[in-house]
Every structure is written in structure tokens, then in C-alpha cells.
KOLTORDREN-189676 format. One record per residue (C-alpha): x, y, z; residue number from 1; chain. Coordinates in steps of 0.05 Angstrom, whole numbers. Layout:
BEGIN
pt xx: X, yy: Y, zz: Z, nr: NUM, kette: A
...
% end
This chain:
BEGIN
pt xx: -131, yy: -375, zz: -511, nr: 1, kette: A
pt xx: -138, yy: -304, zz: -489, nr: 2, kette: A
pt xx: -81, yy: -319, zz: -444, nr: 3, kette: A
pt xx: -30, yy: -310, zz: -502, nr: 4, kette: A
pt xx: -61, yy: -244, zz: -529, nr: 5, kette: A
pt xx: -55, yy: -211, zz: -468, nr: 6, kette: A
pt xx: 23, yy: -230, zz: -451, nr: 7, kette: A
pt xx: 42, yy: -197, zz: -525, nr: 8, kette: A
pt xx: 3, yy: -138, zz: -512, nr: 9, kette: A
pt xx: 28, yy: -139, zz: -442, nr: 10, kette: A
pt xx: 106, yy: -150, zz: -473, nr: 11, kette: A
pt xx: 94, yy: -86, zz: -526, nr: 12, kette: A
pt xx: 67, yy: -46, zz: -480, nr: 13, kette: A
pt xx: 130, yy: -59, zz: -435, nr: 14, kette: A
pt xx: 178, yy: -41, zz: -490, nr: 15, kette: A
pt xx: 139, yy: 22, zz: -510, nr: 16, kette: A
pt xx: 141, yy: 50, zz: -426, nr: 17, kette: A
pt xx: 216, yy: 26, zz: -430, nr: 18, kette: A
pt xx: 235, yy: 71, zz: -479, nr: 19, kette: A
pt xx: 176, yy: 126, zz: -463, nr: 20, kette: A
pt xx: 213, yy: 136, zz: -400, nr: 21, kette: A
pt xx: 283, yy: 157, zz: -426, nr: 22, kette: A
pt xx: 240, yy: 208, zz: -473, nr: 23, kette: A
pt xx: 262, yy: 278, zz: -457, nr: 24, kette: A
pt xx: 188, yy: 296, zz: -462, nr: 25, kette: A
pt xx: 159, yy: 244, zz: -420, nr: 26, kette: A
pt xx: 105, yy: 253, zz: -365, nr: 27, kette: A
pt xx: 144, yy: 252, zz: -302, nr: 28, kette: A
pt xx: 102, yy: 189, zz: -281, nr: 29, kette: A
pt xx: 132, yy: 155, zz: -353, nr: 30, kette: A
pt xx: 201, yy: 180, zz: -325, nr: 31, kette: A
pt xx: 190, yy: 145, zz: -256, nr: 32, kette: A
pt xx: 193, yy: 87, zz: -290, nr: 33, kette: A
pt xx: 266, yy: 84, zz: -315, nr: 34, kette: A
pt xx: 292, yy: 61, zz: -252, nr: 35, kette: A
pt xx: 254, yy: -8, zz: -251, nr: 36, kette: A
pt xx: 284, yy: -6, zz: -329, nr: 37, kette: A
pt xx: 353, yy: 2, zz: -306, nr: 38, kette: A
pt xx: 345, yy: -52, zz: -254, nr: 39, kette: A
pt xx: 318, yy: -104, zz: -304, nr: 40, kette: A
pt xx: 346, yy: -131, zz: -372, nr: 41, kette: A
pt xx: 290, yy: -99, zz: -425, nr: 42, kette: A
pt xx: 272, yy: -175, zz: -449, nr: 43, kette: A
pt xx: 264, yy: -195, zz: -372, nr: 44, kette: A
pt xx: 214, yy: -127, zz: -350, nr: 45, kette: A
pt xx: 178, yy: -151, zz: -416, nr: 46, kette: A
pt xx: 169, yy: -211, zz: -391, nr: 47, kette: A
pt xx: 142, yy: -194, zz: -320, nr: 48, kette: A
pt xx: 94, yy: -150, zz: -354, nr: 49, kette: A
pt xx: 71, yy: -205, zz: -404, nr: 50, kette: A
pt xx: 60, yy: -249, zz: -347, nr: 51, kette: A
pt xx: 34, yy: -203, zz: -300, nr: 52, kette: A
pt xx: -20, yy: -173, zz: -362, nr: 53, kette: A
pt xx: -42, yy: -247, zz: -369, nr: 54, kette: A
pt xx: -57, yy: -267, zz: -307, nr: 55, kette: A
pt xx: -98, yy: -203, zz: -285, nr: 56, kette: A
pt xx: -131, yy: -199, zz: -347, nr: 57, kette: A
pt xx: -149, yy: -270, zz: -349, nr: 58, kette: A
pt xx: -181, yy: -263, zz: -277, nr: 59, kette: A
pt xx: -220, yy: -192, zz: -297, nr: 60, kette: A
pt xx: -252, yy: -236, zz: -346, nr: 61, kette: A
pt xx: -268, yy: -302, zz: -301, nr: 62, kette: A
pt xx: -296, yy: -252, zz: -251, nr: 63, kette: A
pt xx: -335, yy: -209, zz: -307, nr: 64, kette: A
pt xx: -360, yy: -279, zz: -327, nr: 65, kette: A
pt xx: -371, yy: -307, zz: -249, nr: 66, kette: A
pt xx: -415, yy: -247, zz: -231, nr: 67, kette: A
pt xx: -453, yy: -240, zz: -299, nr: 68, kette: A
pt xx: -458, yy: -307, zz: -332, nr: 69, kette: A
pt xx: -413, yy: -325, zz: -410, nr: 70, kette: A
pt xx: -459, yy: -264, zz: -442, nr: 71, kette: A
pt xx: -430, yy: -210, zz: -393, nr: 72, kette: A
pt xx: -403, yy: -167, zz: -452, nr: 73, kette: A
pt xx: -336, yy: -122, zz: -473, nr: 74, kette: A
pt xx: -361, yy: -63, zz: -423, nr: 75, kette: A
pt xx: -366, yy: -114, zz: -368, nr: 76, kette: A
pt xx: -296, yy: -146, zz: -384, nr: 77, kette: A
pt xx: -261, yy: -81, zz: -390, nr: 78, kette: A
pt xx: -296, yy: -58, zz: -313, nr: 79, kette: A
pt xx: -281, yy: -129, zz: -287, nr: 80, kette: A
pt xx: -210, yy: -121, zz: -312, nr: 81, kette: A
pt xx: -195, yy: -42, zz: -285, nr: 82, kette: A
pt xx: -218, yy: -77, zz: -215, nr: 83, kette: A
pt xx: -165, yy: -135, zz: -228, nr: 84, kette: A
pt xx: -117, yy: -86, zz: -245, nr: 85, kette: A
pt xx: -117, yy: -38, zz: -188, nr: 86, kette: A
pt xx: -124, yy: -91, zz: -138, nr: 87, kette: A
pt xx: -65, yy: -127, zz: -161, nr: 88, kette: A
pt xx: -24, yy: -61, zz: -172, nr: 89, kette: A
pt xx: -34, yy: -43, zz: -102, nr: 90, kette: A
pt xx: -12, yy: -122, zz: -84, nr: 91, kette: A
pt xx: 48, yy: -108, zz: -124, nr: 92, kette: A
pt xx: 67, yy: -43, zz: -93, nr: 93, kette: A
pt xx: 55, yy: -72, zz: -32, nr: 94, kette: A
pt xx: 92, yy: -137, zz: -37, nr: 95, kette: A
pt xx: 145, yy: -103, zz: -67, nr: 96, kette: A
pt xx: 129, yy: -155, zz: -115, nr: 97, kette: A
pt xx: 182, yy: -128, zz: -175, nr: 98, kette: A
pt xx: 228, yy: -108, zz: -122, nr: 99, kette: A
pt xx: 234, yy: -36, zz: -97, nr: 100, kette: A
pt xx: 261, yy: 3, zz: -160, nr: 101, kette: A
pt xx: 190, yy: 2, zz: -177, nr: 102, kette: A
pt xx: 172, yy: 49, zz: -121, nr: 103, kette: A
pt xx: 193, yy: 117, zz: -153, nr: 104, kette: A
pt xx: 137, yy: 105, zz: -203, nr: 105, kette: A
pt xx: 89, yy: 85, zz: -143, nr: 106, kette: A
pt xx: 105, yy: 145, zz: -101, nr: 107, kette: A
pt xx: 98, yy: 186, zz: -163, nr: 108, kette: A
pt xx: 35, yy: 161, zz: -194, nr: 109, kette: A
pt xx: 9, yy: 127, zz: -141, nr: 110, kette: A
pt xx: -13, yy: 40, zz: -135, nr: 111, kette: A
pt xx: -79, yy: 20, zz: -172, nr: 112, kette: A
pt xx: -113, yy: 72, zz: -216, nr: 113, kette: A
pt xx: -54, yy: 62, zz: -271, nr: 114, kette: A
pt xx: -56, yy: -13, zz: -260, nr: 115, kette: A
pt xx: -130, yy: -20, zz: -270, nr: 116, kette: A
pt xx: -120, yy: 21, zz: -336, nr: 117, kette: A
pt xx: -68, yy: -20, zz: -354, nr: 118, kette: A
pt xx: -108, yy: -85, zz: -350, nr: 119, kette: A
pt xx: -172, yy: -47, zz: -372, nr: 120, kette: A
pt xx: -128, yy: -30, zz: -437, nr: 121, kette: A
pt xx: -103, yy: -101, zz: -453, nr: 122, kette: A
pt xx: -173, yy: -127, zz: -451, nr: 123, kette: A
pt xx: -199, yy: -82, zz: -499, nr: 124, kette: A
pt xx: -142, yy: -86, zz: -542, nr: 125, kette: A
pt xx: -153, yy: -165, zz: -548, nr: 126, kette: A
pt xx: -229, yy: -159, zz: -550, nr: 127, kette: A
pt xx: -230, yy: -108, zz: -597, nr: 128, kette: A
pt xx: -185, yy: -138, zz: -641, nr: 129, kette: A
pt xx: -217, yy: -195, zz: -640, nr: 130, kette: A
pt xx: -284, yy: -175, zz: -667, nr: 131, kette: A
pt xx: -250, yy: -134, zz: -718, nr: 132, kette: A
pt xx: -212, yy: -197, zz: -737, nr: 133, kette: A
pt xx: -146, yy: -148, zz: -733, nr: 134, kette: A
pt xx: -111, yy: -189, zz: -678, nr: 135, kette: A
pt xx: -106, yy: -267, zz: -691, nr: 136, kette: A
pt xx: -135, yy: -318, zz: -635, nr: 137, kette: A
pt xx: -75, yy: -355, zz: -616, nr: 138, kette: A
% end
């Protein structure tokens, strides 16, 4: 199930902003994010991204695969998913979904481009490493 893929690369990805954003060096959108990482236990914003990466990426692909049939294809997937993605990351700025220490990276970056590359991302992670039989099918 792809499900599974996408909450580890959704978890790793997580870990890797946490500690991005307390990088001297980091983008000031990274650095927006610490925060949201000083609100939440590091295990628990894992978590919520896992989750979060799942679901979205899961419904890119039913909705690549709803509009274009099982044979839609990776490009197709990934565009699917970058729609999923900003759509729900404007949701969750909206919603206030992860609570509001999440909205210095929102005013900073701004809700849905980063989310749809987030989502895009995941997909082609799992797909990719898929066909290159790098990345087990759990």
C-alpha cells in the first residue's frame, strides 16, 4: 500500500525541516518553521506530517487515476498530487488545522505552492523508488 510509503517519507521529511530550521544558514522560510517545532514534541510534528503526506498523496493519486483511467502515468501522479497539496495546504492554513504556531511559516512563505511541492515530492519519491526497486512496497 502506497499509503505506508508516503507516511515515512512524510515522517523523514519532518525530521530533516525540524532540524533545517534551527540551521544558522537556513532559508528564512526553513526558519519560519521552528515555531510549529517548538510547539510540538519532534516524534508528534513527524507524525502529523506522516499522516498528513498520506492522505494528500493518496488522494493526488485517486484523482490522477479518476480523471485519467489506472494508466494515467508518474507525470500525471506528481500534477494530480501538487494540486492535492496546495489545496489542502491552503485548508490547513486556513483551518488553523496544526494550530496557529504554524502561521509564521504561512505568512512567510505563503499557503499552497510549498504544500503542492511537498506532496508532488513524496509521490515521486515513492514512484520513483519503486521502479528503481530502491524503496520496498510495504
Amino acid at each position: 500500500m502506497i499509503y505506508r510509503e508516503l507516511f515515512f517519507v512524510g515522517v523523514f521529511a519532518d525530521i530533516f525541516l525540524n532540524v533545517a530550521s534551527r540551521w544558522e544558514f537556513a532559508p528564512s522560510s526553513i526558519k519560519a518553521l521552528l515555531p510549529y517545532f517548538d510547539a510540538h514534541c519532534a516524534a508528534v510534528a513527524a507524525i502529523y506530517a506522516g499522516i498528513t503526506t498520506a492522505i494528500v498523496g493518496a488522494l493526488g493519486i485517486a484523482l490522477s487515476r479518476f480523471f485519467l483511467g489506472n494508466n494515467s502515468g508518474l507525470v500525471s501522479e506528481i500534477c494530480a498530487s501538487f494540486v492535492a497539496g496546495f489545496i489542502a495546504d491552503i485548508l490547513i492554513e486556513k483551518f488553523q488545522i496544526f494550530g496557529p504556531s504554524l502561521q509564521p511559516f504561512f505568512d512567510e512563505a505563503g499557503a499552497g505552492p510549498w504544500g503542492g511541492i511537498a506532496i508532488a515530492f513524496a509521490v515521486s519519491v515513492v514512484r520513483i523508488g519503486h521502479k528503481m526497486n530502491v524503496l520496498p512496497r510495504l
